[in-house]
C-alpha positions as CSV (number, residue, x, y, z in Angstrom):
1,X,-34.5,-6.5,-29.8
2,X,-36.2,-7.3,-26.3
3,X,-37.4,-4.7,-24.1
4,X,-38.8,-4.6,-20.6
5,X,-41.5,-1.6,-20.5
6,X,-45.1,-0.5,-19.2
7,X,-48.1,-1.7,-20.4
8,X,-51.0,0.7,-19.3
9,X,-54.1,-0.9,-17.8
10,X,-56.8,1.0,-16.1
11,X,-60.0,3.2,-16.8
12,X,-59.6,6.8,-18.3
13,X,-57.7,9.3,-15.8
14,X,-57.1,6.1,-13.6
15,X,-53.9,4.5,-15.1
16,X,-52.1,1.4,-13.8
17,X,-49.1,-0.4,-15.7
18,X,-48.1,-3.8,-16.1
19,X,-44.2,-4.3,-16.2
20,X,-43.7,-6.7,-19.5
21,X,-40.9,-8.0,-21.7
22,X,-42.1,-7.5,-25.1
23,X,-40.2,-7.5,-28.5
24,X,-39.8,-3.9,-29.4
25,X,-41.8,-4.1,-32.7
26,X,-44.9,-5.2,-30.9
27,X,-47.2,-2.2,-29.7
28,X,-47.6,-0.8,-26.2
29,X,-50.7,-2.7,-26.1
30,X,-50.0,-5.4,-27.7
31,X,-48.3,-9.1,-27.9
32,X,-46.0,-9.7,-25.0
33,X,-43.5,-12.5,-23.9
34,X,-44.0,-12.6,-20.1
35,X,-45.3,-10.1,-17.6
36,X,-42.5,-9.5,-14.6
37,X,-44.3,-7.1,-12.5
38,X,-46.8,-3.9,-11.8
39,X,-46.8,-0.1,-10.7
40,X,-49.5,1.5,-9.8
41,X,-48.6,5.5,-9.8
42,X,-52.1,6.7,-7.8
43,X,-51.4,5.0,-4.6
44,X,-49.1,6.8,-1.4
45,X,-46.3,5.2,-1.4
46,X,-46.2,4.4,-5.2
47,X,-47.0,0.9,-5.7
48,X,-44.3,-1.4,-7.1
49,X,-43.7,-4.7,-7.3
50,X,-41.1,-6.8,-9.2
51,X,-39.8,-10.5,-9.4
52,X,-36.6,-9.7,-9.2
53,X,-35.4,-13.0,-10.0
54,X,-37.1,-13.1,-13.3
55,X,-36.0,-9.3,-14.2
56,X,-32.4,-10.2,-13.8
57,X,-33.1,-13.1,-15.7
58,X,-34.3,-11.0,-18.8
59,X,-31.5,-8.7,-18.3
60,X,-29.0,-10.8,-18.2
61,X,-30.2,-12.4,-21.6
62,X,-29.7,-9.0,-23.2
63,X,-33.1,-7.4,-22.4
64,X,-33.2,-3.4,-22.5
65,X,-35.1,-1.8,-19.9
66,X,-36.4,1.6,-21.1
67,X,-35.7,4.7,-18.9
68,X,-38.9,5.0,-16.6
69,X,-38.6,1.0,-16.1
70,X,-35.1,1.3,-14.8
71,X,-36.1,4.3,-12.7
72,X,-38.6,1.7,-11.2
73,X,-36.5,-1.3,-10.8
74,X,-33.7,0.8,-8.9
75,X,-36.4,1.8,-6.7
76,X,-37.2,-1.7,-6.1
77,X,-33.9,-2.5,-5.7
78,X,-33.6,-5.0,-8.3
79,X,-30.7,-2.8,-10.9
């Protein structure tokens, strides 16, 4: 199964994620299949930033977002 969830980037205590479409064997870390965005949870407003067009695209195509991710692509209006 394909999954759209964070990848966590950053130095200790100063986190950043990467938004990816990974299979859901492959570690947090690990192998991807294409990065669709970022959010950056230390900045004011909370930093997100999504191509839409390639989000739907994965969704469409049976892609399952897990439960922070969607929280984060409502907020960027994309779901």
């Amino acid at each position: 199964m394909v999954k759209i969830r964070l990848r966590r980037m950053g130095a200790k205590k100063n986190p950043y994620y990467r938004i990816i479409v990974a299979d859901s064997r492959s570690p947090r870390d690990g192998k991807f299949i294409e990065e669709i965005g970022t959010y950056d949870p230390l900045t004011t407003p909370v930093g997100v930033t999504v191509n839409s067009e390639r989000a739907k695209y994965w969704i469409s195509n049976g892609a399952q977002p897990t439960e922070t991710v969607r929280s984060l692509l409502k907020k960027a209006e994309v779901l």
